[in-house]
DRENDO-1510 file (C-alpha; in Angstrom, 1 decimal, always signed):
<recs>
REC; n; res; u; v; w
REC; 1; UNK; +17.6; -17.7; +12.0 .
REC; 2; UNK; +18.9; -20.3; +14.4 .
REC; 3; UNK; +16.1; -23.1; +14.3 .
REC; 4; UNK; +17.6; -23.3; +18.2 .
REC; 5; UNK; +17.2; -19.2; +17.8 .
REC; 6; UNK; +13.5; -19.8; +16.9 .
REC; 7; UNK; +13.9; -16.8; +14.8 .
REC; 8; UNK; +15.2; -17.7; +14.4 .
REC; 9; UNK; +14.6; -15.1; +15.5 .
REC; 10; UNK; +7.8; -5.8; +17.1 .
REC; 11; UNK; +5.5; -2.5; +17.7 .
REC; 12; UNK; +3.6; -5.8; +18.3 .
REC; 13; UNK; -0.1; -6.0; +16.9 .
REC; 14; UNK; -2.0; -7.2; +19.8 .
REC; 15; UNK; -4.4; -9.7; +19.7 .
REC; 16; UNK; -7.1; -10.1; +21.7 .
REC; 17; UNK; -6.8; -12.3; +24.9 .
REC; 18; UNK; -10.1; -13.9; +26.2 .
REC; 19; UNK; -10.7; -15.8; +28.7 .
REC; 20; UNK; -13.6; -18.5; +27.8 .
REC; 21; UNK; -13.7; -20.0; +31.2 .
REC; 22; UNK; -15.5; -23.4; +31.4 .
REC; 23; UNK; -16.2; -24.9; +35.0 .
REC; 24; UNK; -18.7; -27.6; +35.5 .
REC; 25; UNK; -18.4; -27.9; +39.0 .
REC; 26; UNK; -21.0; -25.5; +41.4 .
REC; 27; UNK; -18.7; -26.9; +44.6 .
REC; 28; UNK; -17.6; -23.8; +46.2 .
REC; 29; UNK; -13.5; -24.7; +45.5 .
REC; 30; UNK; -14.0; -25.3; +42.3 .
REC; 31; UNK; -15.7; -21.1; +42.0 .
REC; 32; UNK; -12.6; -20.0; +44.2 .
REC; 33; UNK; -10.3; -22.2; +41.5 .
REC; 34; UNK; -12.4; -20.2; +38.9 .
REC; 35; UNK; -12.1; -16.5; +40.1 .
REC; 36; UNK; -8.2; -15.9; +39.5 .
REC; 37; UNK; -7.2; -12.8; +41.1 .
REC; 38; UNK; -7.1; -9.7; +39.0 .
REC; 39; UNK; -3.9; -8.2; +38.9 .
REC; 40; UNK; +0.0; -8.6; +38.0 .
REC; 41; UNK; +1.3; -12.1; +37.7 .
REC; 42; UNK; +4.6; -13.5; +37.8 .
REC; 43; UNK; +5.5; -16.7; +36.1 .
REC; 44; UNK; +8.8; -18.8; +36.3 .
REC; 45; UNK; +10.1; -21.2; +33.8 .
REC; 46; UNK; +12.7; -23.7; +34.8 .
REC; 47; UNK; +15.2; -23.9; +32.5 .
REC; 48; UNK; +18.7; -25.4; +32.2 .
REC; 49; UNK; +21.2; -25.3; +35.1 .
REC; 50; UNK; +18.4; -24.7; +37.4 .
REC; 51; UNK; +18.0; -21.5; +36.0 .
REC; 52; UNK; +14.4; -19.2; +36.5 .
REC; 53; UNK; +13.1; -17.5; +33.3 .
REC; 54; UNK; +10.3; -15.0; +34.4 .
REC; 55; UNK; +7.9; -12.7; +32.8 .
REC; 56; UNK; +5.1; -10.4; +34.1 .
REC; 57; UNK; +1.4; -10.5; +32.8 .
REC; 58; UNK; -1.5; -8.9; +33.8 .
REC; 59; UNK; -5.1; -10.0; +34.4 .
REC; 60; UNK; -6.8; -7.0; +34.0 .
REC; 61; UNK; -10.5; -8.3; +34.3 .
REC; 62; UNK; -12.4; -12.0; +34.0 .
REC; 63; UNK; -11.7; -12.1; +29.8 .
REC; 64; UNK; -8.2; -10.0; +29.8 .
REC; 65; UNK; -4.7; -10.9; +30.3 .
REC; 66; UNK; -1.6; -8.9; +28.6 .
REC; 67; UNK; +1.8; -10.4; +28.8 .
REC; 68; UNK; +4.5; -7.6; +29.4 .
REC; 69; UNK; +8.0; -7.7; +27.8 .
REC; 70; UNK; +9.2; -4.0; +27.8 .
REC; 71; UNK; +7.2; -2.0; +25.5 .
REC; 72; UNK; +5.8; -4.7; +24.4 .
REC; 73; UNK; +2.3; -6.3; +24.9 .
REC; 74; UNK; +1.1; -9.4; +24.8 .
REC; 75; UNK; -2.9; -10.4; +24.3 .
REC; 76; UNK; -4.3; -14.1; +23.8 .
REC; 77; UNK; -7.5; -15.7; +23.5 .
REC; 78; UNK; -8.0; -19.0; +24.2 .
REC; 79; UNK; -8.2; -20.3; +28.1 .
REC; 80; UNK; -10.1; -22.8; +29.5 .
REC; 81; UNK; -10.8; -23.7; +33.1 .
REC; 82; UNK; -12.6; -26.5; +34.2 .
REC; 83; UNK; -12.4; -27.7; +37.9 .
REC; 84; UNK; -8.6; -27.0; +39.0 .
REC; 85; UNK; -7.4; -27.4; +35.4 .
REC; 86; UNK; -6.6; -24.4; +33.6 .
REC; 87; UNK; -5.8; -24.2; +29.9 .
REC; 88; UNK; -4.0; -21.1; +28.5 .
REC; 89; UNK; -3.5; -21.6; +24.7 .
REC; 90; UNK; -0.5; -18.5; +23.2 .
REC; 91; UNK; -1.8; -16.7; +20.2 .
REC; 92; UNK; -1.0; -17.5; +16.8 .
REC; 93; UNK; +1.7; -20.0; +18.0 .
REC; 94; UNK; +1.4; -23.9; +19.0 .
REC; 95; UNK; +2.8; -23.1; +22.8 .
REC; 96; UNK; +0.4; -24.3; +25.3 .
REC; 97; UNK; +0.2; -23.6; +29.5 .
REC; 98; UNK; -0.9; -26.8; +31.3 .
REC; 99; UNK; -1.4; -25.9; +34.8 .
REC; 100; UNK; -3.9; -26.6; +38.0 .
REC; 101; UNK; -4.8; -24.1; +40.2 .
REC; 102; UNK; -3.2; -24.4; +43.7 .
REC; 103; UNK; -5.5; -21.5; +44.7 .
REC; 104; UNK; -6.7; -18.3; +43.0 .
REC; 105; UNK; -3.1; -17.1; +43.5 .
REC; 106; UNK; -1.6; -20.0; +42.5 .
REC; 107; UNK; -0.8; -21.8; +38.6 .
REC; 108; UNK; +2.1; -24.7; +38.6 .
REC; 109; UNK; +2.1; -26.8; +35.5 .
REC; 110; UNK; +3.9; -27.1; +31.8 .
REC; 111; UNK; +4.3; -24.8; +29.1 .
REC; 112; UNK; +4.2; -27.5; +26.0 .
REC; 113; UNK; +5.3; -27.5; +22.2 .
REC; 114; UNK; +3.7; -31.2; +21.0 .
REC; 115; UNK; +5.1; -30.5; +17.8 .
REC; 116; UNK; +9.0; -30.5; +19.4 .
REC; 117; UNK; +8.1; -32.9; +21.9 .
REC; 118; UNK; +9.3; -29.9; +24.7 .
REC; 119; UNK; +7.7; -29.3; +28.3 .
REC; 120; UNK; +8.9; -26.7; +30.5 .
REC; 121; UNK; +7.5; -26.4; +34.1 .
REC; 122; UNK; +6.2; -23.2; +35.3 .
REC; 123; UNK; +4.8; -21.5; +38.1 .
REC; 124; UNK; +2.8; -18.6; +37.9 .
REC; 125; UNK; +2.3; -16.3; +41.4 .
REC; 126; UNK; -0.2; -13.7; +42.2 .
REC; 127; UNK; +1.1; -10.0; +43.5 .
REC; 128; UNK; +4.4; -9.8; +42.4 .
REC; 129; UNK; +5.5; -7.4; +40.0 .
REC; 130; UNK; +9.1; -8.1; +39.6 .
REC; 131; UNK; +10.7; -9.9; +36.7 .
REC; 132; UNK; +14.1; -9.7; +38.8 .
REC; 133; UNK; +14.8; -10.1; +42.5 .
REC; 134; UNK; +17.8; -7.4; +43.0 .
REC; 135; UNK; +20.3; -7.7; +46.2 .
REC; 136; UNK; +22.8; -5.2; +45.1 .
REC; 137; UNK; +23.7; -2.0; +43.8 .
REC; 138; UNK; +24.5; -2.3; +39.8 .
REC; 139; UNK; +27.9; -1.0; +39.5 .
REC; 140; UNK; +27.9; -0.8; +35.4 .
REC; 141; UNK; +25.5; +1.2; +33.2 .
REC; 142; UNK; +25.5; -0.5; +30.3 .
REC; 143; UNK; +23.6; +1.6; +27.5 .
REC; 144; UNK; +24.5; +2.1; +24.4 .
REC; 145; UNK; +26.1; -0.6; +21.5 .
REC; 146; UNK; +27.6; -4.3; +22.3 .
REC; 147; UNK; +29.8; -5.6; +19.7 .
REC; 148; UNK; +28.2; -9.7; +20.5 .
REC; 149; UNK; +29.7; -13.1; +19.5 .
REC; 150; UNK; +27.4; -16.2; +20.3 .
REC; 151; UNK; +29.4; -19.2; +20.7 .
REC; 152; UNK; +32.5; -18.1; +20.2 .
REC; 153; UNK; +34.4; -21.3; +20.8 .
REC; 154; UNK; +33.0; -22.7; +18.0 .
REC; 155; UNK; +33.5; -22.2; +14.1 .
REC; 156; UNK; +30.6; -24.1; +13.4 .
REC; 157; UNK; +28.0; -22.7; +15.6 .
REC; 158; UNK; +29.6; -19.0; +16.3 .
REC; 159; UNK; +27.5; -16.3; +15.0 .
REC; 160; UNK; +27.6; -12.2; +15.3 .
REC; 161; UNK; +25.3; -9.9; +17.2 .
REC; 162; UNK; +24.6; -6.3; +18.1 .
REC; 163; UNK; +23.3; -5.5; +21.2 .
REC; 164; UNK; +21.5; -2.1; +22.0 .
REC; 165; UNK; +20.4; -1.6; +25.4 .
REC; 166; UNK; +18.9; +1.1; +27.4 .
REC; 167; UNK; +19.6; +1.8; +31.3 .
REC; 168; UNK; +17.6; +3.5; +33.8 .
REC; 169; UNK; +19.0; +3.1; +37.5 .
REC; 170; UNK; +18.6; -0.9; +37.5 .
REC; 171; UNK; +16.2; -1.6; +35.1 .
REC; 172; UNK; +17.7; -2.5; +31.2 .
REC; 173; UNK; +15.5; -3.1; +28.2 .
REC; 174; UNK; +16.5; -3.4; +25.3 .
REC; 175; UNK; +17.7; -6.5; +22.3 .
REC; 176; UNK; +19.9; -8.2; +20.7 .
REC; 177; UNK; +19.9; -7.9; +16.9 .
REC; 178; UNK; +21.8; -11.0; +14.3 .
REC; 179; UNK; +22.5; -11.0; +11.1 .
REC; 180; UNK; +19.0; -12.9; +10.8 .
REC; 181; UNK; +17.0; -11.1; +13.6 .
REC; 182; UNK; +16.5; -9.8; +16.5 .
REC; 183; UNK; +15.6; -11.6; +20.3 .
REC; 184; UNK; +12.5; -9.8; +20.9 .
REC; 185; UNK; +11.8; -7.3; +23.4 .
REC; 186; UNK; +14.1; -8.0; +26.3 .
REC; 187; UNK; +13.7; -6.3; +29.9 .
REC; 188; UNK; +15.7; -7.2; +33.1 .
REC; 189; UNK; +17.9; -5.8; +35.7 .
REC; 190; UNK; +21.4; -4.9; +36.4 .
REC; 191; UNK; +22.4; -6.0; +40.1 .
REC; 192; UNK; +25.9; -5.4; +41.2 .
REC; 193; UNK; +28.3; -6.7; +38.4 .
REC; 194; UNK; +25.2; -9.1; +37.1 .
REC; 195; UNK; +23.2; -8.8; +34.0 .
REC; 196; UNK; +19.7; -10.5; +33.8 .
REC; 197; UNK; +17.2; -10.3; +31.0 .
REC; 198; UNK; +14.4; -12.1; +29.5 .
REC; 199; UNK; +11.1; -12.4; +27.8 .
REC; 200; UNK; +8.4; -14.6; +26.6 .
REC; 201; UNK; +6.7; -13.9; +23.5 .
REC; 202; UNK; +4.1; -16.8; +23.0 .
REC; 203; UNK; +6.5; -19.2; +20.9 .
REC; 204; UNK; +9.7; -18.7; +22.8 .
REC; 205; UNK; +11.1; -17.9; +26.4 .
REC; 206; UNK; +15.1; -16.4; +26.2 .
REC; 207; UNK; +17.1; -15.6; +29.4 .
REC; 208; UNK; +20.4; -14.1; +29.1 .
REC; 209; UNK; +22.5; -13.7; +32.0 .
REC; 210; UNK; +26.3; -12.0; +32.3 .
REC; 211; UNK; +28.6; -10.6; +34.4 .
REC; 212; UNK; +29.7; -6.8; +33.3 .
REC; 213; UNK; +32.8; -5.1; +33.4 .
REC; 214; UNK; +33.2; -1.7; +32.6 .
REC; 215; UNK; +33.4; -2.3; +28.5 .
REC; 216; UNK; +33.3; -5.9; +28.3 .
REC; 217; UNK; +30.7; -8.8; +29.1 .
REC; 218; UNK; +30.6; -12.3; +29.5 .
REC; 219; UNK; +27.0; -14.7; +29.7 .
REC; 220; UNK; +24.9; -17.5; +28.2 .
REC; 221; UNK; +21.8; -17.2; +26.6 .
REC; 222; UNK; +19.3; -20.1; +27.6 .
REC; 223; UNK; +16.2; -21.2; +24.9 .
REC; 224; UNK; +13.9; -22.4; +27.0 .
REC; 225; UNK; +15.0; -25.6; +28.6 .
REC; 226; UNK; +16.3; -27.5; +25.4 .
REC; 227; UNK; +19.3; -25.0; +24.7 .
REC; 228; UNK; +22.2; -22.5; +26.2 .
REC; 229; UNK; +25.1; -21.1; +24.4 .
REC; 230; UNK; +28.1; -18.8; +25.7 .
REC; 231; UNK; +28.3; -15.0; +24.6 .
REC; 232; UNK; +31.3; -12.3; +25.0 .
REC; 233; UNK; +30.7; -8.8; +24.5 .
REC; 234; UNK; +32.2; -5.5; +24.1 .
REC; 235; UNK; +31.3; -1.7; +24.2 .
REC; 236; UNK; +31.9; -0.8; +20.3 .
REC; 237; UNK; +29.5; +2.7; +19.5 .
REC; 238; UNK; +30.4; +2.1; +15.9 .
REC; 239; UNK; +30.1; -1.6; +15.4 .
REC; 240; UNK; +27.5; -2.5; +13.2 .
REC; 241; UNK; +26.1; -5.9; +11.2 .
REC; 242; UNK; +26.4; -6.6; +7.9 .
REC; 243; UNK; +23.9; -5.5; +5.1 .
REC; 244; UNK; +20.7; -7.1; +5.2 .
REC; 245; UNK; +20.8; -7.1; +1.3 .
REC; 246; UNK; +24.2; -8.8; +0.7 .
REC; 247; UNK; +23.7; -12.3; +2.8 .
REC; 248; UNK; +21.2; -14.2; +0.0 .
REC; 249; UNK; +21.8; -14.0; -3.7 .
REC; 250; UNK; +20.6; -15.6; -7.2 .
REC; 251; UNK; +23.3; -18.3; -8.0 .
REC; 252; UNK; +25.9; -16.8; -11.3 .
REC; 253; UNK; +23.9; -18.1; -13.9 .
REC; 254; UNK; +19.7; -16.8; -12.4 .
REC; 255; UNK; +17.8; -13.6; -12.5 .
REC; 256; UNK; +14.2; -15.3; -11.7 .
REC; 257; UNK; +13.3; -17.2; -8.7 .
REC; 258; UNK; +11.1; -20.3; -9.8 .
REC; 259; UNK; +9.0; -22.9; -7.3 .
REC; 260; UNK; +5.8; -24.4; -7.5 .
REC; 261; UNK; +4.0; -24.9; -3.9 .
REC; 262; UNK; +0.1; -26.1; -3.0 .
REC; 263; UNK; -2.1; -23.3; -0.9 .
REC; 264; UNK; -4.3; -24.1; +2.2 .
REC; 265; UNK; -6.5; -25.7; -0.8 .
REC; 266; UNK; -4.5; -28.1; -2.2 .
REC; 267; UNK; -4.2; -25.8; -5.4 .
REC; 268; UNK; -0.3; -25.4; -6.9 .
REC; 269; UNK; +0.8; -21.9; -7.3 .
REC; 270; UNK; +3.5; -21.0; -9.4 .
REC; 271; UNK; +5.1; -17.1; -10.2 .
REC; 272; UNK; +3.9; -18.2; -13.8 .
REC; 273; UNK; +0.6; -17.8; -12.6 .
REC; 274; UNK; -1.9; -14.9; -14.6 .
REC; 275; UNK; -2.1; -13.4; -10.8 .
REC; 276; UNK; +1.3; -13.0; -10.9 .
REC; 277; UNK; +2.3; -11.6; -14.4 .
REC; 278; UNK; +3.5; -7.7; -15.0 .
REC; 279; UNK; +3.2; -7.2; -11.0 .
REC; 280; UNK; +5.7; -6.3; -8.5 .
REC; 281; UNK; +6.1; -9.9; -6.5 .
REC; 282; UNK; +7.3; -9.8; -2.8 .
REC; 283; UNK; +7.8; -13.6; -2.1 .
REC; 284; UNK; +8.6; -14.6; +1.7 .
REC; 285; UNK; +10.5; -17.0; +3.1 .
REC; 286; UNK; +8.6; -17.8; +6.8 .
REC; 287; UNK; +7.4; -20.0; +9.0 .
REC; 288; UNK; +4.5; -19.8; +11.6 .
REC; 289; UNK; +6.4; -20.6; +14.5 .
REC; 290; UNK; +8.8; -18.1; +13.9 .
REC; 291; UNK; +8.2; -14.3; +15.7 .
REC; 292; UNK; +9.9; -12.6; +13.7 .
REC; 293; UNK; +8.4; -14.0; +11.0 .
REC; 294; UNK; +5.3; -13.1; +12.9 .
REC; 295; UNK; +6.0; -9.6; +13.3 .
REC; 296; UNK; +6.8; -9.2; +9.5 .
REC; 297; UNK; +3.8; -10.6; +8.5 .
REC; 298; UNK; +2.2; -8.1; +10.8 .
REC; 299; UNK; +4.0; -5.2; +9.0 .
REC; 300; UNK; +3.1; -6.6; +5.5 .
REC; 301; UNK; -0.5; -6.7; +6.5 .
REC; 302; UNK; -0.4; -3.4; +7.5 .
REC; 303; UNK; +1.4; -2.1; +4.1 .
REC; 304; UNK; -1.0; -4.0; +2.1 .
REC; 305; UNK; -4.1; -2.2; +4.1 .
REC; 306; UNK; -2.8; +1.3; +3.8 .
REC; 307; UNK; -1.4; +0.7; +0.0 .
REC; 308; UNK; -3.8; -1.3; -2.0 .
REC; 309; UNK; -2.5; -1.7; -5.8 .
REC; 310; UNK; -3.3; -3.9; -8.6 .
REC; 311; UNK; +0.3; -3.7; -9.7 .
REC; 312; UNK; +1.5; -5.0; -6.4 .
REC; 313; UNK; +1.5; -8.6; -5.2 .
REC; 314; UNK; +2.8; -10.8; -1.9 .
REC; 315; UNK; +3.0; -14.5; -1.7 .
REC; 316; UNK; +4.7; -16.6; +1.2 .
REC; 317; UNK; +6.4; -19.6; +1.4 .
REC; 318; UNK; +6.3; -21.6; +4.4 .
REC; 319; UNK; +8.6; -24.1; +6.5 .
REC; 320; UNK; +6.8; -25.6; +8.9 .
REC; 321; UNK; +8.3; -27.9; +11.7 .
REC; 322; UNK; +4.5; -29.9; +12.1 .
REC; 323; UNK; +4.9; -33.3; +11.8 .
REC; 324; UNK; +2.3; -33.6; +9.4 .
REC; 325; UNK; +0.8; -31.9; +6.7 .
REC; 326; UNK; -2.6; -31.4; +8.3 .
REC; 327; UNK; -1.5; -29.6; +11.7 .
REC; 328; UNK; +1.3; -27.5; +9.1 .
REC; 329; UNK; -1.8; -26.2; +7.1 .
REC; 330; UNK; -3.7; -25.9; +10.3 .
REC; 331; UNK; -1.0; -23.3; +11.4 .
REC; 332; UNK; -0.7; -21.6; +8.1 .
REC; 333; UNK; -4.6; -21.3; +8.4 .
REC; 334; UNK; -4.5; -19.9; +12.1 .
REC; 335; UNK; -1.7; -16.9; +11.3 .
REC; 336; UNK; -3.5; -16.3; +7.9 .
REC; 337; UNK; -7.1; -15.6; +10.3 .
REC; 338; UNK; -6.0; -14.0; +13.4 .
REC; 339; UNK; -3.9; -11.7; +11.2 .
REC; 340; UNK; -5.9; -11.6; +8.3 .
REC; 341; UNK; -3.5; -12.0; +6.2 .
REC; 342; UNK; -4.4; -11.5; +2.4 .
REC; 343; UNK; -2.2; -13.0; +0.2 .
REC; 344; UNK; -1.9; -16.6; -0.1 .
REC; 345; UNK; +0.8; -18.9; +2.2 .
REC; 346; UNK; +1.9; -21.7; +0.4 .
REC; 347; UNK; +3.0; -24.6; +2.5 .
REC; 348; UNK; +6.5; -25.4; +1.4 .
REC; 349; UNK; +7.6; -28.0; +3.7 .
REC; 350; UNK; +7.0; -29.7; +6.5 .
REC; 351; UNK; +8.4; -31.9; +9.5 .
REC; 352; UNK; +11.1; -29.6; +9.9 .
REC; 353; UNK; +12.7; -26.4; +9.1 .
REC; 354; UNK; +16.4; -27.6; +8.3 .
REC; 355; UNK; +17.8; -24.9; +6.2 .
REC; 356; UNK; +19.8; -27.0; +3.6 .
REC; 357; UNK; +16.5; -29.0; +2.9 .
REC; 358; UNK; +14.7; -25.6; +2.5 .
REC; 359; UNK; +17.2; -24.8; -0.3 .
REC; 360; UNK; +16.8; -27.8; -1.8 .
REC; 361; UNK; +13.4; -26.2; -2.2 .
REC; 362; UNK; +14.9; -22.8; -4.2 .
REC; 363; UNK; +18.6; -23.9; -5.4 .
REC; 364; UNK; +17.9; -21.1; -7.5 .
REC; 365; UNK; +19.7; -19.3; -3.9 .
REC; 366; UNK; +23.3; -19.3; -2.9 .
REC; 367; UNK; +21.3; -20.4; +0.6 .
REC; 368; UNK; +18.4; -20.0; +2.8 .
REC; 369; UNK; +20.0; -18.1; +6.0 .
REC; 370; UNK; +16.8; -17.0; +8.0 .
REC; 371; UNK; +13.3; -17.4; +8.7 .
REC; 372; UNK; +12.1; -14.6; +7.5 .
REC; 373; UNK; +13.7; -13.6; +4.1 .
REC; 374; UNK; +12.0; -11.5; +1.7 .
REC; 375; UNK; +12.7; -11.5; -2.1 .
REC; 376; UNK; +11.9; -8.8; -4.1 .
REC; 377; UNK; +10.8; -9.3; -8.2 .
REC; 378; UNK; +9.9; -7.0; -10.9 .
REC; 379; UNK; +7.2; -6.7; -13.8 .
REC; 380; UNK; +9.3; -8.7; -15.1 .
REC; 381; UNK; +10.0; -11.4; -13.1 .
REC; 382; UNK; +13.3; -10.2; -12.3 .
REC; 383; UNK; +14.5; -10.4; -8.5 .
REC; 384; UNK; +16.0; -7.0; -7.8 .
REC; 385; UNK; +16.4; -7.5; -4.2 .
REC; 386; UNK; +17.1; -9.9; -1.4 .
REC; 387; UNK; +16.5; -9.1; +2.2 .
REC; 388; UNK; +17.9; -11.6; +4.7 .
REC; 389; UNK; +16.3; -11.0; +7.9 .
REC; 390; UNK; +13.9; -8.8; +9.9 .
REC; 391; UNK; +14.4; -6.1; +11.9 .
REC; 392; UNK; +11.3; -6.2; +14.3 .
REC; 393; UNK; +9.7; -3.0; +16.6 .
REC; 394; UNK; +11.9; -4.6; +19.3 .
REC; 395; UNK; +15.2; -2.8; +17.6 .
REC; 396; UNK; +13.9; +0.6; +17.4 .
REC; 397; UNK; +15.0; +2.5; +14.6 .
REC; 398; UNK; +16.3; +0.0; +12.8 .
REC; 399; UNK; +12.5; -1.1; +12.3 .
REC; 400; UNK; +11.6; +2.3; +11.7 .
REC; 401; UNK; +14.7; +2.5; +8.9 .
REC; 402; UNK; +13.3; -0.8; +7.2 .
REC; 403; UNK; +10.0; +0.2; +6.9 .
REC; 404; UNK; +11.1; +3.6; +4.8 .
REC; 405; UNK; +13.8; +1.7; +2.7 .
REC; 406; UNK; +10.9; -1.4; +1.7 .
REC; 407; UNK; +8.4; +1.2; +1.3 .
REC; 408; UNK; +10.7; +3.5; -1.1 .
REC; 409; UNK; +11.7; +0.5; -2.8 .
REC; 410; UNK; +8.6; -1.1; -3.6 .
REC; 411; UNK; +7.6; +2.4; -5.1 .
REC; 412; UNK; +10.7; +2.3; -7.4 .
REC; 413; UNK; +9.4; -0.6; -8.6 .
REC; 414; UNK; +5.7; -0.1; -9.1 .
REC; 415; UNK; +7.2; +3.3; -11.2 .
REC; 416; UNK; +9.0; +1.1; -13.9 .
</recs>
């Protein structure tokens, strides 16, 4: 994906979401600061051309909070409160709330990345359950299929998209799906000729907003407050992306992919290792601040759980945008314990995730396109597959079509 994209970019495993609520002071503001008020919160990024970005989350008792994006939810476990300071630490990601508490109804502050140097100021509200303020009727429905170009002006940034949304008087959910991924779960509203939709997923906040015609649309997508880019769109049932499997190849001349990367221990491993011999090998490209990459993880977990086999073995590679290699193998060591992740993540690089450095790492590959990409090897260290990509729960049956084509492949394999 995008590195901009952060797919860049699920049904979503949810994590649990505690509060651990630390107050030293017995004055009685700071117990009101400390008592937030159980219920639906709103909060408001600021973002580019004075722009809001909301999303809805839900304190549903003193240790439970669930961030809603359509279908989707959200639960974290790390916040801290001491005095008016309140901590609220996104799961599995490096994003980070800053706030004070104006009152228990009340939370203004920054939502920080210190690895990207990037602070966006919130505000989160008590008691209102609207992502979207609407003042008028919508006039378009627009469910159904979006033939999408990002940046169309430009031959060097301009990329293709699908969008699939679903309508119901004024409320639209739904995604936008690239040749490297999709943008999450998306909700918003339709208000007169106006489209707004958004969501927040722990690592990055998207807004798109547009103004609809009939069969045609025309918006910009913000990411967060550090980038926007134009968007046209049209009604086209029977548009559809490119094969997942035909975007990242061997070079004329390879059959075997070949790198040699240190674990979480410092140890190299290498596809010439004993583990590795006479197995099935699925070897992913990823990074940990990358959701989609997040929710394939998830999905690979899960495989691995319900389909144990000595014959079968996974092994990631990872690009990590940490500035150093101690907070990159501090991530890689955070995903591989909240998920439980069983097969080993090999930190690949670090300090960034430029794409022409990765395949500098594997120029074995014609290119590396998107965070994630999956390669798929034989017994006999053959790759047989490429899958650029990952088509999260957030696209529906597209998801639900991956999972059946990986899973029937993979058993072709193990059968050789």
């Amino acid at each position: 994906m995008k590195i901009f994209n952060p797919f860049i970019i699920s049904i979503f495993i949810v994590i649990p979401f505690v509060f651990s609520c630390k107050n030293e002071s017995n004055t009685s503001k700071d117990n009101e600061m400390s008592r937030l008020k159980v219920g639906v919160w709103r909060t408001v990024l600021e973002v580019e051309d004075e722009k809001e970005l909301p999303f809805i989350f839900e304190l549903q008792s003193d240790t439970t909070l669930v961030i809603h994006n359509a279908k989707e939810r959200i639960e974290v476990s790390d916040i801290h409160i001491n005095g008016d300071s309140i901590i609220i630490q996104t799961p599995v990601f490096e994003g980070v709330f800053k706030g004070k508490m104006i009152s228990s109804e009340l939370i203004k502050g920054d939502f920080v990345k210190p690895s990207l140097n990037r602070v966006v100021p919130f505000t989160m509200i008590f008691g209102e359950d609207k992502r979207f303020n609407i003042s008028k009727k919508t006039k378009t429905n627009i469910s159904g299929n979006w033939e999408t170009v990002f940046s169309p002006n430009s031959e060097e940034d301009k990329y293709i998209a699908k969008g699939t949304f679903t309508q119901a008087g004024n409320k639209v959910t739904g995604t936008f799906r690239t040749t490297t991924g999709d943008y999450r779960y998306l909700e918003g509203v339709m208000g007169g000729d106006s489209l707004k939709l958004s969501t927040f997923d722990g690592a990055h906040a998207f807004l798109f907003e547009a103004k609809v015609a009939d069969s045609t649309m025309a918006g910009v997508f913000y990411s967060g407050n550090h980038w926007k880019e134009p968007f046209v769109a049209r009604r086209n049932e029977n548009f559809e992306l490119p094969s997942a499997t035909s975007l990242t190849y061997l070079k004329e001349g390879y059959d075997q992919l070949a790198f040699s990367f240190p674990n979480t221990e410092g140890e190299l491993v290498s596809l010439v290792d004993d583990r590795f011999k006479n197995k099935v090998v699925v070897v992913q490209i990823m990074g940990t601040w990358c959701p989609n990459c997040l929710d394939e993880t998830k999905y690979y977990v899960e495989y691995l759980k319900q389909n144990k086999n000595e014959d079968l073995e996974f092994i990631a590679l990872s690009f990590e945008y940490a500035k150093t290699e101690e907070k990159a193998l501090l991530a890689i060591n955070r995903l591989i314990e909240v998920l439980e992740v069983p097969y080993p993540i090999l930190l690949a690089q670090y300090s960034t995730t430029n794409k022409k450095k990765a395949n500098e790492k594997l120029p074995m590959l014609n290119q590396v396109l998107s965070y994630p990409t999956s390669i798929f090897i034989d017994k006999k260290g053959k790759v047989r597959k490429i899958h650029t990509g990952f088509n999260g729960p957030a696209t529906g049956e597209k998801y639900v079509e991956f999972k059946k084509e990986f899973e029937s492949f993979i058993g072709e394999l193990l059968a050789e």
